[in-house]
DSSP file (Angstrom, degrees, kcal/mol; ACC not computed):
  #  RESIDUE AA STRUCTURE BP1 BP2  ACC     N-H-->O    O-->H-N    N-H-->O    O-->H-N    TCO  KAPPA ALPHA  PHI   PSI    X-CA   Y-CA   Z-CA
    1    1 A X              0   0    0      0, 0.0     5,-0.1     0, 0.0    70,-0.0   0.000 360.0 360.0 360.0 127.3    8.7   65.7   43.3
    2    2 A X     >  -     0   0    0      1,-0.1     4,-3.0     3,-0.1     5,-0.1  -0.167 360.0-108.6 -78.8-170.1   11.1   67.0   41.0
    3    3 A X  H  > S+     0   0    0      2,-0.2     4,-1.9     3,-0.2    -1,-0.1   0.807 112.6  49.5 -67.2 -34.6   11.7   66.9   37.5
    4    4 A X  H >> S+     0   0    0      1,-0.2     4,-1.0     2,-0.2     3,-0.7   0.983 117.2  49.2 -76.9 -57.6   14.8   64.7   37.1
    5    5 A X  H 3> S+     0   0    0      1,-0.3     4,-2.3     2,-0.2    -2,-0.2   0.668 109.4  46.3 -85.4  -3.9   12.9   62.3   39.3
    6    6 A X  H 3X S+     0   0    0     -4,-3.0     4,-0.9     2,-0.2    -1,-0.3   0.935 111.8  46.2 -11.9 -76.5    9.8   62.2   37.8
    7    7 A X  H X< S+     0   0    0     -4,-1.9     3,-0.7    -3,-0.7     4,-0.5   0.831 112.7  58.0 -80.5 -33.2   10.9   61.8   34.1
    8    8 A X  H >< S+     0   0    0     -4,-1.0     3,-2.5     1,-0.3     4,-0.3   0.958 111.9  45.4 -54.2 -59.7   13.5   58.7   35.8
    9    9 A X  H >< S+     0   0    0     -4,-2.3     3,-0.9    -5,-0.3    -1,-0.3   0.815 112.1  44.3 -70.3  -5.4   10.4   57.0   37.1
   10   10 A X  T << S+     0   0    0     -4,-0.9    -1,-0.3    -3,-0.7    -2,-0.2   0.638 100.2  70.5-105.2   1.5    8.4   57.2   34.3
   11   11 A X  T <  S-     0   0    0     -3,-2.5     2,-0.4    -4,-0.5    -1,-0.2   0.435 111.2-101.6 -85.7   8.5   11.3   56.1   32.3
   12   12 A X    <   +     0   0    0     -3,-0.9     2,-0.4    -4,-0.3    -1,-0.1  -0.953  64.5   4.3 153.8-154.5   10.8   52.5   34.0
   13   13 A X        +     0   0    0     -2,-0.4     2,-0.2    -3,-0.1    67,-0.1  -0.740  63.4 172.9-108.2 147.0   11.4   49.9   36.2
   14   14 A X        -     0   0    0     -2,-0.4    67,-0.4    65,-0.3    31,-0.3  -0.636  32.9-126.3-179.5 108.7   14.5   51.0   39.0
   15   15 A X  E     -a   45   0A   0     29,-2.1    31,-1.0    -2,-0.2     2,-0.6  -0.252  24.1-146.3 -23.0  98.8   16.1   49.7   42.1
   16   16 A X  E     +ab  46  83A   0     66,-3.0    68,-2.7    -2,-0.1     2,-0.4  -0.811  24.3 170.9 -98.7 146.7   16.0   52.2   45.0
   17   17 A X  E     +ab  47  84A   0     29,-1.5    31,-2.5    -2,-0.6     2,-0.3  -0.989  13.1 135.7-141.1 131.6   19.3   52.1   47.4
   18   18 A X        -     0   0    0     66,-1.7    68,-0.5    -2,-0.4    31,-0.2  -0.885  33.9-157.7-171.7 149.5   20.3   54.7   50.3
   19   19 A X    >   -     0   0    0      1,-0.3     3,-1.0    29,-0.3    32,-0.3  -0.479  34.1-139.1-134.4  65.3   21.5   53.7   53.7
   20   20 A X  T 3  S-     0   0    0      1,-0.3    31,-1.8    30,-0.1    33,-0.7   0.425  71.0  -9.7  48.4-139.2   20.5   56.9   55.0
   21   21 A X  T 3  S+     0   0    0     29,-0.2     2,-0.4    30,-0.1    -1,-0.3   0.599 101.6 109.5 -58.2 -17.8   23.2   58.2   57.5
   22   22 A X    <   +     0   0    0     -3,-1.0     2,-0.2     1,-0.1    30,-0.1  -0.739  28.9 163.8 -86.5  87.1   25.3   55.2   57.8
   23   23 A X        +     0   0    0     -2,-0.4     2,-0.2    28,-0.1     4,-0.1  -0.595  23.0 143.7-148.2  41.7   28.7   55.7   56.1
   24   24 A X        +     0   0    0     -2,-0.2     2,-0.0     2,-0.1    -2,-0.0  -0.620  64.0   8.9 -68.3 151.7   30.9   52.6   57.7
   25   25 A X  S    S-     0   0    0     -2,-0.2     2,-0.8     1,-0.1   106,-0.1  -0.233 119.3 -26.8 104.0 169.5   32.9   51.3   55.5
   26   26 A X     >  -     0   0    0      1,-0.2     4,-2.6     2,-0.1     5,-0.2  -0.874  50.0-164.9-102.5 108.9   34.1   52.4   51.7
   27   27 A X  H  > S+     0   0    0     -2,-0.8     4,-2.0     2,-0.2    28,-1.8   0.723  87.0  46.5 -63.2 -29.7   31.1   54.4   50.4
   28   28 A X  H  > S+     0   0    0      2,-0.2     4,-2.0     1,-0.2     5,-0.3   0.942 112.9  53.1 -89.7 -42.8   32.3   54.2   46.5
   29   29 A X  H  > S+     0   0    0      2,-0.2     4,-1.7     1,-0.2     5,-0.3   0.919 108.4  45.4 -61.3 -29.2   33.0   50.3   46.9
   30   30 A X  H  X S+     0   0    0     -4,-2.6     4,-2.4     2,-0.2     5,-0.3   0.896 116.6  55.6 -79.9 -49.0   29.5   49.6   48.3
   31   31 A X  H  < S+     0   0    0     -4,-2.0    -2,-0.2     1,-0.2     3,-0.2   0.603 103.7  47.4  10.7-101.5   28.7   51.9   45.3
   32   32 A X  H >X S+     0   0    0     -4,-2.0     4,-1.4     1,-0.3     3,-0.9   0.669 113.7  47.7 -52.6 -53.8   30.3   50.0   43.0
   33   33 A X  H 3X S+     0   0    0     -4,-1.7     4,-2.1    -5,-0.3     5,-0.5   0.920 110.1  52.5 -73.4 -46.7   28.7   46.7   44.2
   34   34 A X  H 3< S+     0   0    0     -4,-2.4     4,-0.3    -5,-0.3    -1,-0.3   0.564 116.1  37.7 -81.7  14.8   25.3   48.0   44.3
   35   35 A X  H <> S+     0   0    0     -3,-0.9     4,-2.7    -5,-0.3     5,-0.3   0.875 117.9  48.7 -50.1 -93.7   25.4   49.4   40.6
   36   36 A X  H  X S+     0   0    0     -4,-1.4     4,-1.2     2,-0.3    -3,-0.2   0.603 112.7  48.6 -33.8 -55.5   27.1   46.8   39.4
   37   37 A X  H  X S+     0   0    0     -4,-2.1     4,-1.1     1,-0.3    -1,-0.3   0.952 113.0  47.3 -78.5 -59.0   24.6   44.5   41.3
   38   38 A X  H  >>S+     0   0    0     -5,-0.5     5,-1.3    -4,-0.3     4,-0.8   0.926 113.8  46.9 -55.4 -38.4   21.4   46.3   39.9
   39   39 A X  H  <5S+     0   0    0     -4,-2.7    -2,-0.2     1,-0.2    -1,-0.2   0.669 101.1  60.7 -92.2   0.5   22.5   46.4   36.6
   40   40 A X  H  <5S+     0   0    0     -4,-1.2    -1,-0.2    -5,-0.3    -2,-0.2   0.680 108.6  48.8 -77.0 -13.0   23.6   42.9   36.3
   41   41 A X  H  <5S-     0   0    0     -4,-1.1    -2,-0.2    -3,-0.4    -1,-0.1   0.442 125.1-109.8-114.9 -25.8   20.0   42.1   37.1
   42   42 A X  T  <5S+     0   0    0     -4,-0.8    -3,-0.2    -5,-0.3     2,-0.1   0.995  73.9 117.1  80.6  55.3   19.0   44.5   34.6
   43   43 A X      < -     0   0    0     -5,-1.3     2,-0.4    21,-0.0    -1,-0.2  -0.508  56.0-119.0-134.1 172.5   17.5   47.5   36.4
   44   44 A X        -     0   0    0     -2,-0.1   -29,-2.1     2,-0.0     2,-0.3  -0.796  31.1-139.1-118.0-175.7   18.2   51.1   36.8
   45   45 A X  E     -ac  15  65A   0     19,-2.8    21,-2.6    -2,-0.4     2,-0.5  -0.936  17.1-157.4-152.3 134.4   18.8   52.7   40.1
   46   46 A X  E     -ac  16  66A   0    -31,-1.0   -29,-1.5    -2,-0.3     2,-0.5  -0.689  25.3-146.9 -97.6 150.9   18.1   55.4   41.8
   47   47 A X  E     -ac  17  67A   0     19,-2.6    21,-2.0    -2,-0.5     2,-0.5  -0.952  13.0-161.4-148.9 115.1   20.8   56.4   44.9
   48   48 A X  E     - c   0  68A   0    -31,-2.5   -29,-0.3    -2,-0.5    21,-0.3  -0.751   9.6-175.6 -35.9 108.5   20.2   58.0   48.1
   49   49 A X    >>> +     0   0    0     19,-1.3     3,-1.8    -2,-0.5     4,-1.2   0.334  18.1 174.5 -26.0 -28.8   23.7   59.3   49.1
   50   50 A X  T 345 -     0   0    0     19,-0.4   -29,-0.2    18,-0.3    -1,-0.1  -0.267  66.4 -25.1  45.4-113.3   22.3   60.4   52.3
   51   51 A X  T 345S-     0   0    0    -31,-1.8    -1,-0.3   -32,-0.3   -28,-0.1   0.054 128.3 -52.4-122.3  18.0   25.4   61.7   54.7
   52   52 A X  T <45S+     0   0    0     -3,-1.8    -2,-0.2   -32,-0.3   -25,-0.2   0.548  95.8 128.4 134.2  32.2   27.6   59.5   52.8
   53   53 A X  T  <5S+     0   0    0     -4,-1.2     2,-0.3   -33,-0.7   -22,-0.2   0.700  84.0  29.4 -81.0 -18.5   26.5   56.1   52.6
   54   54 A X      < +     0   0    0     -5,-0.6     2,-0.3   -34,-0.1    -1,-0.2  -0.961  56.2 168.5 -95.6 119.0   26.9   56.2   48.8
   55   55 A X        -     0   0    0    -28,-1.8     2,-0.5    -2,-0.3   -24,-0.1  -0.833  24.5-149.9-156.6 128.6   29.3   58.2   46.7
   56   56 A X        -     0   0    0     -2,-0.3     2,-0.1   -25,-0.1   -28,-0.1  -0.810  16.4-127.6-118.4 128.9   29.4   57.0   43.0
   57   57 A X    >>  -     0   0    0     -2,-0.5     3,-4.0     1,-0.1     4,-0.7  -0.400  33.5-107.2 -63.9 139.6   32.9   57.6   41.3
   58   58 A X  G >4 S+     0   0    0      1,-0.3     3,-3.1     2,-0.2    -1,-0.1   0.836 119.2  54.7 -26.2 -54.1   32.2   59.6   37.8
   59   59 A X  G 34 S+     0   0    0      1,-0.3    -1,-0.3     3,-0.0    -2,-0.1   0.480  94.7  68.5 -80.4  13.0   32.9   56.7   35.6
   60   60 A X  G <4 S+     0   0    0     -3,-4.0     2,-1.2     2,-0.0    -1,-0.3   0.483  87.3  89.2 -83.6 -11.3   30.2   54.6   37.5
   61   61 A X    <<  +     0   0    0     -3,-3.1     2,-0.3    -4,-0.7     5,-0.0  -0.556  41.6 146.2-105.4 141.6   27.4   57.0   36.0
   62   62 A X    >   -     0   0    0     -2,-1.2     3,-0.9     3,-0.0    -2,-0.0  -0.762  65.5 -74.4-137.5-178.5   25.7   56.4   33.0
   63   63 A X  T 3  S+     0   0    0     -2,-0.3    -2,-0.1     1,-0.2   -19,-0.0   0.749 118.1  70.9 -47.5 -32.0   21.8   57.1   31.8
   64   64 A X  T 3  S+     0   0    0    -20,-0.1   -19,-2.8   -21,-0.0     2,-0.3   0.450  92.3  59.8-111.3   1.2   20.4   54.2   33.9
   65   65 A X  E <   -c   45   0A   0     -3,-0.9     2,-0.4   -21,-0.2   -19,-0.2  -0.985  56.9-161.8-141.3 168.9   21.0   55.9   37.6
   66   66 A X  E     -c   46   0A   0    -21,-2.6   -19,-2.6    -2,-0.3     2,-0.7  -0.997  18.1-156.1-135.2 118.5   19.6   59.1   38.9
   67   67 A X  E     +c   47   0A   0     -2,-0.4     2,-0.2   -21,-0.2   -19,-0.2  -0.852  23.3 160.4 -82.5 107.5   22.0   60.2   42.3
   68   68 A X  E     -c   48   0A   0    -21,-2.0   -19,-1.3    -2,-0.7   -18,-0.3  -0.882  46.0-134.3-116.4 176.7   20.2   62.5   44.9
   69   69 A X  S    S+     0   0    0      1,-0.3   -19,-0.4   -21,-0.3     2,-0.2   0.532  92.0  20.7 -95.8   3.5   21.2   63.0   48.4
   70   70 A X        -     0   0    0    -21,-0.1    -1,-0.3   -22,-0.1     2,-0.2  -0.803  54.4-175.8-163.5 122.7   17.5   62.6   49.2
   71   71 A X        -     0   0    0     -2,-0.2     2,-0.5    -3,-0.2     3,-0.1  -0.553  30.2-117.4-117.8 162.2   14.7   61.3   48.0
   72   72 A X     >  -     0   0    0     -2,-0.2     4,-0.9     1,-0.1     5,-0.0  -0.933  36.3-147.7 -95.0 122.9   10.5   61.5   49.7
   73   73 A X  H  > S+     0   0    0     -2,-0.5     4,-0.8     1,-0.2    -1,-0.1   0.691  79.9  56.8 -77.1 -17.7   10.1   58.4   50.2
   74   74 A X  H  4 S+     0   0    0      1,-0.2    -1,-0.2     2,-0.1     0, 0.0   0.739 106.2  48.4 -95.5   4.6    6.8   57.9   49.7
   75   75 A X  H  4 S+     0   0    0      3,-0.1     3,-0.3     4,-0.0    -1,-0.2   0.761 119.3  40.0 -86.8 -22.3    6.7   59.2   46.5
   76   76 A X  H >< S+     0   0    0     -4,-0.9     2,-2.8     1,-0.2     3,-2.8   0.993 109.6  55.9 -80.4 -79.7    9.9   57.0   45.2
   77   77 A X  T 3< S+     0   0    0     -4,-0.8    -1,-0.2     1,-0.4    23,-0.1  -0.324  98.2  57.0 -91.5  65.7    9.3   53.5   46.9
   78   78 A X  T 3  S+     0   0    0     -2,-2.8    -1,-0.4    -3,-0.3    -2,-0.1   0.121 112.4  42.9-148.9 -19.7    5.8   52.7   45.6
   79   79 A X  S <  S+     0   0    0     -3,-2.8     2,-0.3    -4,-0.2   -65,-0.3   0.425 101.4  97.5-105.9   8.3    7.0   52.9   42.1
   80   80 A X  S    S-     0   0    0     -4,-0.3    21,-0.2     1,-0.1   -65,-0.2  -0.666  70.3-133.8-101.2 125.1   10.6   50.8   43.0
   81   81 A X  S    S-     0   0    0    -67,-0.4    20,-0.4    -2,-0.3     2,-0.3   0.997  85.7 -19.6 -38.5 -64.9   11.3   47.1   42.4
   82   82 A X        -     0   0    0     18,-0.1   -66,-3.0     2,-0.0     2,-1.0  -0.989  66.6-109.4-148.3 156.7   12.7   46.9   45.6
   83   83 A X  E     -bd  16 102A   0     18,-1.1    20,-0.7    -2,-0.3     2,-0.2  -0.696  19.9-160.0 -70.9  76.3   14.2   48.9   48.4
   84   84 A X  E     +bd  17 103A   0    -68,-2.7   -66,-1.7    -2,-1.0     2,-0.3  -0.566  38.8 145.1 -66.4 127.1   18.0   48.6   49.1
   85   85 A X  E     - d   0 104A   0     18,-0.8    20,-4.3    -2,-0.2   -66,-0.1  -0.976  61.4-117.5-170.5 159.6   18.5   49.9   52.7
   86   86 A X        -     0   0    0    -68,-0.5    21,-0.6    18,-0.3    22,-0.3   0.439  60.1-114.0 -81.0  -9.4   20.2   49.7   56.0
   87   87 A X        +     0   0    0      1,-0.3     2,-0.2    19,-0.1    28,-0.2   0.594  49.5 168.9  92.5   8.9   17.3   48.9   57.7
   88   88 A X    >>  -     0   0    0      1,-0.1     4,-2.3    26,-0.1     3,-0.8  -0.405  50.0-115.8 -76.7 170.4   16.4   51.6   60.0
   89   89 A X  H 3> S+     0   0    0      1,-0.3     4,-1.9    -2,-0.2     5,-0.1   0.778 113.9  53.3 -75.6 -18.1   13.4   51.6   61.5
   90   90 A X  H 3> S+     0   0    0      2,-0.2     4,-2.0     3,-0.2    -1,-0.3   0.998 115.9  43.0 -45.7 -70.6   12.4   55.0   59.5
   91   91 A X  H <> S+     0   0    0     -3,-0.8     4,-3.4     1,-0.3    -2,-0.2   0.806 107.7  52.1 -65.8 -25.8   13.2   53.4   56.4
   92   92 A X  H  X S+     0   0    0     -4,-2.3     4,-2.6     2,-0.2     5,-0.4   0.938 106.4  56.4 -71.6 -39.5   11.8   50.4   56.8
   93   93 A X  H >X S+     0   0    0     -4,-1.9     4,-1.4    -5,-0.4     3,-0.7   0.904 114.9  44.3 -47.7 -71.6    8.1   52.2   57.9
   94   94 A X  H >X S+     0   0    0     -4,-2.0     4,-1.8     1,-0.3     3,-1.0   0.825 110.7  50.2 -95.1 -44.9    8.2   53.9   54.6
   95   95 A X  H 3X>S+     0   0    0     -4,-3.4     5,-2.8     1,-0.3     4,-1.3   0.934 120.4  34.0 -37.1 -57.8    9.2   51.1   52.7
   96   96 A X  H <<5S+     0   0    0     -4,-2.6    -1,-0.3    -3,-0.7    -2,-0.3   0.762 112.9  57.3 -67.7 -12.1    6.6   48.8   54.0
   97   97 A X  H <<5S+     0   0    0     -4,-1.4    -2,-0.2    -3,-1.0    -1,-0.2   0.736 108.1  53.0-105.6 -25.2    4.3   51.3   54.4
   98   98 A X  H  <5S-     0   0    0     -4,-1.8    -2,-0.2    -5,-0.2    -1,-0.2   0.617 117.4-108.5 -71.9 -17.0    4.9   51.8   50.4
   99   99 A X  T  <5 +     0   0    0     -4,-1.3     2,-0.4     1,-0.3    -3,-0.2   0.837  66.5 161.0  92.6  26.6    4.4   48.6   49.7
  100  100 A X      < -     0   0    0     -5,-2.8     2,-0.5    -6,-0.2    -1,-0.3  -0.963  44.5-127.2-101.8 100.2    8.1   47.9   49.0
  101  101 A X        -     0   0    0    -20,-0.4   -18,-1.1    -2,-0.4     2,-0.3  -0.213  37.0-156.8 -41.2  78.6   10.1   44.8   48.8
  102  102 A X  E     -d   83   0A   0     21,-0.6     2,-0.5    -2,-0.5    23,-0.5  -0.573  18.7-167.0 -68.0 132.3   13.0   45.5   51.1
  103  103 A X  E     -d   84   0A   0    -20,-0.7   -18,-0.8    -2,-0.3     2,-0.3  -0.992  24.5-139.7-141.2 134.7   16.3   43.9   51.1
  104  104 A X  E     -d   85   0A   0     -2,-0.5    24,-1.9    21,-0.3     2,-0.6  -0.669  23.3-176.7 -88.5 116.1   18.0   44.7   54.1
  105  105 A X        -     0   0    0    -20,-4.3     2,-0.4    -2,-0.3    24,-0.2  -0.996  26.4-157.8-116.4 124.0   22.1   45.7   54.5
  106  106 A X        +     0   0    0     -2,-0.6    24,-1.2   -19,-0.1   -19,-0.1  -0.886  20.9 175.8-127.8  98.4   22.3   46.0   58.4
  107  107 A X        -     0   0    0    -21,-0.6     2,-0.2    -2,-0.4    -1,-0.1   0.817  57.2 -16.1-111.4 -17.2   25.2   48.1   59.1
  108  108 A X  S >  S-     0   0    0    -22,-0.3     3,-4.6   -86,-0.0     4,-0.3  -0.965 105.4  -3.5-158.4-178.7   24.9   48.5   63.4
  109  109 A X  T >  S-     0   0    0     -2,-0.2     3,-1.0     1,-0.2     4,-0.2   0.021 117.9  -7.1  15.0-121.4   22.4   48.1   66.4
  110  110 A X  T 3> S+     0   0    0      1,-0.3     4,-1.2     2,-0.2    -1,-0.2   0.316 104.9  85.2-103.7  39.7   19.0   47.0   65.1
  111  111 A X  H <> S+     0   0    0     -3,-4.6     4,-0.7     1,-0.2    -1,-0.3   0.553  79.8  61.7 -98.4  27.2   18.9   47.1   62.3
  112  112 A X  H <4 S+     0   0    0     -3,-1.0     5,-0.2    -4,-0.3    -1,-0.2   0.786 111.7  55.4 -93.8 -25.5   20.5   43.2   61.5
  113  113 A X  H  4 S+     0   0    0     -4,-0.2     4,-0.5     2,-0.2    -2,-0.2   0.680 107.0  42.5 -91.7   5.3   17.2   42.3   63.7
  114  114 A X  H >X S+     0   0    0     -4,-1.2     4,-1.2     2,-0.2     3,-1.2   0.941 112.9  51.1 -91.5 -69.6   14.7   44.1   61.5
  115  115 A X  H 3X S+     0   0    0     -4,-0.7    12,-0.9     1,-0.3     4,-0.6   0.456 109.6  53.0 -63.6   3.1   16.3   42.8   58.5
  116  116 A X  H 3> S+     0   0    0     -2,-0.9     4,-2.5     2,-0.1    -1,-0.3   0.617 111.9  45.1 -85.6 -58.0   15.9   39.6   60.4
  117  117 A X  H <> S+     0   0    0     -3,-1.2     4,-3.3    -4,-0.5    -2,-0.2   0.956 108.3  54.2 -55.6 -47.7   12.2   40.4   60.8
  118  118 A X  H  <>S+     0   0    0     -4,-1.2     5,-1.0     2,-0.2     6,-0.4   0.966 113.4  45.4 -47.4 -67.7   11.7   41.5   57.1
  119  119 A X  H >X5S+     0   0    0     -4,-0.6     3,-2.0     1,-0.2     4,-0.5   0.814 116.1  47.6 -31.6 -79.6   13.1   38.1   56.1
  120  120 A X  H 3<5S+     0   0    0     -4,-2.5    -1,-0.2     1,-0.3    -2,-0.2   0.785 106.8  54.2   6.0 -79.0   10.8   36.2   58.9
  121  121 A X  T 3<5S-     0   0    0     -4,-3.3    -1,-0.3    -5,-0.3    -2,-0.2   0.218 114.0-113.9 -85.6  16.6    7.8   37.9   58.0
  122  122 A X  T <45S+     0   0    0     -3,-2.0    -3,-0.2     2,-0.2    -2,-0.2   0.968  87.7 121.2  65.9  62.6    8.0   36.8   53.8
  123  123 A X  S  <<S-     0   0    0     -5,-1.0   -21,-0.6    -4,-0.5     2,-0.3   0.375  79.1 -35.0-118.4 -18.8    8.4   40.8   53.5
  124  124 A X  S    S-     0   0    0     -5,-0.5    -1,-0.4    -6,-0.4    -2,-0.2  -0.962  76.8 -50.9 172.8-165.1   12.1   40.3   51.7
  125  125 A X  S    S-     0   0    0    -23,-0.5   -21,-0.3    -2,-0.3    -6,-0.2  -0.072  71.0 -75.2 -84.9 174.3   15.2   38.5   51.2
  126  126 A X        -     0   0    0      1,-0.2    -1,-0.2    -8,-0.1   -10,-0.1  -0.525  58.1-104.0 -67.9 144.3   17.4   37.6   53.7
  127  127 A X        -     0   0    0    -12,-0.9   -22,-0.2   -15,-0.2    -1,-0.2   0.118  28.1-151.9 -46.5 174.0   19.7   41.0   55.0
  128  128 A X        -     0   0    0    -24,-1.9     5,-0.1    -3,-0.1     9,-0.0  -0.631  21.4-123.2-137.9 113.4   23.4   41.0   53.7
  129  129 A X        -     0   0    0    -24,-0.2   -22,-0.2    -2,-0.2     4,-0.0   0.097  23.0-109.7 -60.1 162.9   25.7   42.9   56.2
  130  130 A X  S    S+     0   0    0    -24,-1.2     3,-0.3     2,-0.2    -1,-0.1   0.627 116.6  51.5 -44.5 -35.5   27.6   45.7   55.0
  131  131 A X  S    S+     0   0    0      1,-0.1     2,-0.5  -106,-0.1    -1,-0.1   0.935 117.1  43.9-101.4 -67.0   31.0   44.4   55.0
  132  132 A X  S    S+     0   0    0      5,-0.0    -2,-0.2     2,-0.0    -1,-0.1   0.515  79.2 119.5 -70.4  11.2   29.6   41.0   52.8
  133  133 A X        +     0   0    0     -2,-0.5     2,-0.3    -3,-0.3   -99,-0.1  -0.503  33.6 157.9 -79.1 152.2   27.4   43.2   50.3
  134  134 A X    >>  -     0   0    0   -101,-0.1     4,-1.3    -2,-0.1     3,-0.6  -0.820  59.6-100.2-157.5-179.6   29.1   42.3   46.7
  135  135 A X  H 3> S+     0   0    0      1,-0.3     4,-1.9    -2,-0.3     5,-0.3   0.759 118.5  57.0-100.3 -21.7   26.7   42.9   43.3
  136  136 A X  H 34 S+     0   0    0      1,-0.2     4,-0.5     2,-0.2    -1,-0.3   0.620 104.7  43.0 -96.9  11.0   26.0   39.0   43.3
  137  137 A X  H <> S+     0   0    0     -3,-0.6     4,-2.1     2,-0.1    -1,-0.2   0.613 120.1  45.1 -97.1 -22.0   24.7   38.6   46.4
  138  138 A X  H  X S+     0   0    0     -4,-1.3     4,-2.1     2,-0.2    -2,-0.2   0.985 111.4  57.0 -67.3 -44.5   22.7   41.9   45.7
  139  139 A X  H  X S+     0   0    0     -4,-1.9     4,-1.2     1,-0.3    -3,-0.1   0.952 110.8  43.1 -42.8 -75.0   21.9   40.4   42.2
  140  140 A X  H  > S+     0   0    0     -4,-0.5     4,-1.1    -5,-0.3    -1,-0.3   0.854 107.0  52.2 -21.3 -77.5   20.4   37.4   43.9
  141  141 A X  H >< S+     0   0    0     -4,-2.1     3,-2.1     2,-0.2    -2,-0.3   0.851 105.9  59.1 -36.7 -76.5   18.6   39.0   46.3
  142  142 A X  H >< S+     0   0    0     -4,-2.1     3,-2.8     1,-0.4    -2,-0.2   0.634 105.2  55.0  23.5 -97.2   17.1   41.3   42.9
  143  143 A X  H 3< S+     0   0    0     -4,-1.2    -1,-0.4     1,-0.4     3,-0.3   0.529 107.7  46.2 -66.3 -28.9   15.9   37.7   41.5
  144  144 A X  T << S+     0   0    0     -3,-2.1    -1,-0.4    -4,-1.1     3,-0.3   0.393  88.2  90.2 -94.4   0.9   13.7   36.7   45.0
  145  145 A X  S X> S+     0   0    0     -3,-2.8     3,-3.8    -4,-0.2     4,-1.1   0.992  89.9  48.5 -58.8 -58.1   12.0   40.4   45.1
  146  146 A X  H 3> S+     0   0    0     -3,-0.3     4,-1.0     1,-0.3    -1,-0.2   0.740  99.5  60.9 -43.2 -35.7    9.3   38.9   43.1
  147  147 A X  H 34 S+     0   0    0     -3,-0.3    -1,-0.3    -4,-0.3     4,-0.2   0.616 114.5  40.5 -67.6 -21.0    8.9   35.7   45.4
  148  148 A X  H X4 S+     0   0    0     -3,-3.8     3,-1.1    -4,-0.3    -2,-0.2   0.856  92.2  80.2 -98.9 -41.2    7.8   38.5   48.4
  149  149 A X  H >X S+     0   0    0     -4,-1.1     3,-3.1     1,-0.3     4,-2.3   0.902  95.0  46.5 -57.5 -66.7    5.8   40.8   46.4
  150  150 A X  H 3X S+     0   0    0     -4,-1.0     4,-1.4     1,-0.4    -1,-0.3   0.778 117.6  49.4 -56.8 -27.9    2.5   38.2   46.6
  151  151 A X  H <4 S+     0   0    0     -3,-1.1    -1,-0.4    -4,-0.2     4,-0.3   0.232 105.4  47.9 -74.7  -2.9    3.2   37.9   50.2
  152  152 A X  H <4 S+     0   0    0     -3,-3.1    -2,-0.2     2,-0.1    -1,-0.2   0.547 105.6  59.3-128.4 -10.6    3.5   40.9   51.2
  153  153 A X  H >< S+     0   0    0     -4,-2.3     3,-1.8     2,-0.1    -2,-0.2   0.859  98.0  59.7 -64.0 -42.5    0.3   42.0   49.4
  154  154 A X  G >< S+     0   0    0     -4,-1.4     3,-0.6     1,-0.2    -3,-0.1   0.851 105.6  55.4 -62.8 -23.9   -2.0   39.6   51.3
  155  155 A X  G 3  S+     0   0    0     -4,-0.3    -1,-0.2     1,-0.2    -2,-0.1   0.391 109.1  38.5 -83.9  24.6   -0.9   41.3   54.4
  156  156 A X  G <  S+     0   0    0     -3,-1.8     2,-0.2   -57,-0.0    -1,-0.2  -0.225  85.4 129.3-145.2  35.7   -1.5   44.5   53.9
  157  157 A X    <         0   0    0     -3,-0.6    -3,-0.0     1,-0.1     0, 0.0  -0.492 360.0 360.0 -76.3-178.8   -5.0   44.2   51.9
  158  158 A X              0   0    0     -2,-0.2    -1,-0.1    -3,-0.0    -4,-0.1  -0.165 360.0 360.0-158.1 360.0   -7.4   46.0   53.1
């Protein structure tokens, strides 16, 4: 792990969002709405860019997010409020498999029925599609990680 993300995780509690490859759509406006939407909720966030599924305009960075184009996920999403992601099936293994609250943005093929599943299976929030994500529906979503957390440790106790 590097050093900036180290000292970011040990500096707190933080939102992680990357939608991997998946760059339908205006990459600085879902930005802007997932920021916007994590810090209204009164988080930091860490952002995945991936192949361009995020790109955050200068004046959107401040101290309280850390931008890579890649993160290890299993070192990142075991220390993360929740997981923002597109819901492929990759991310979702390592999210559950971290023990990570996912809430799901479903941008093509299956991933609107895994984020279906997540929901289902008291693993996270209901998805939000790509094109309807806005920072209060994320925001929302934010307040119900906690409501999954207890569920989704009694099915994966040991």
């Amino acid at each position: 792990m590097s050093d900036d993300v180290r000292s970011f995780i040990a500096d707190g509690d933080f939102v992680y969002a990357g939608f991997g490859s998946m760059k339908a759509g205006n990459a600085e406006k879902r930005t802007r709405e997932v920021l916007t939407g994590v810090r209204s909720f009164g988080a930091r966030a860490l952002l995945a860019t991936g192949l361009g599924g995020l790109a955050a305009a200068p004046q959107l960075l401040r101290d309280d997010v850390l931008i890579l184009r890649s993160v290890d996920h299993a070192q990142v999403l075991p220390k993360a409020l929740a997981a923002v992601h597109h819901g492929g099936i990759g991310t979702l293994q390592a999210a559950t498999g971290a023990g990570a609250v996912s809430i799901v943005v479903p941008f093509i093929a299956d991933q609107p029925f895994w984020g279906a599943r997540v929901h289902a299976g008291g693993l996270g929030p209901a998805p939000i599609r790509q094109i309807d994500l806005t920072a209060a529906q994320l925001r929302a979503r934010l307040t119900e990680v906690e409501n999954y957390r207890p569920r989704f440790n009694e099915r994966h106790s040991p």
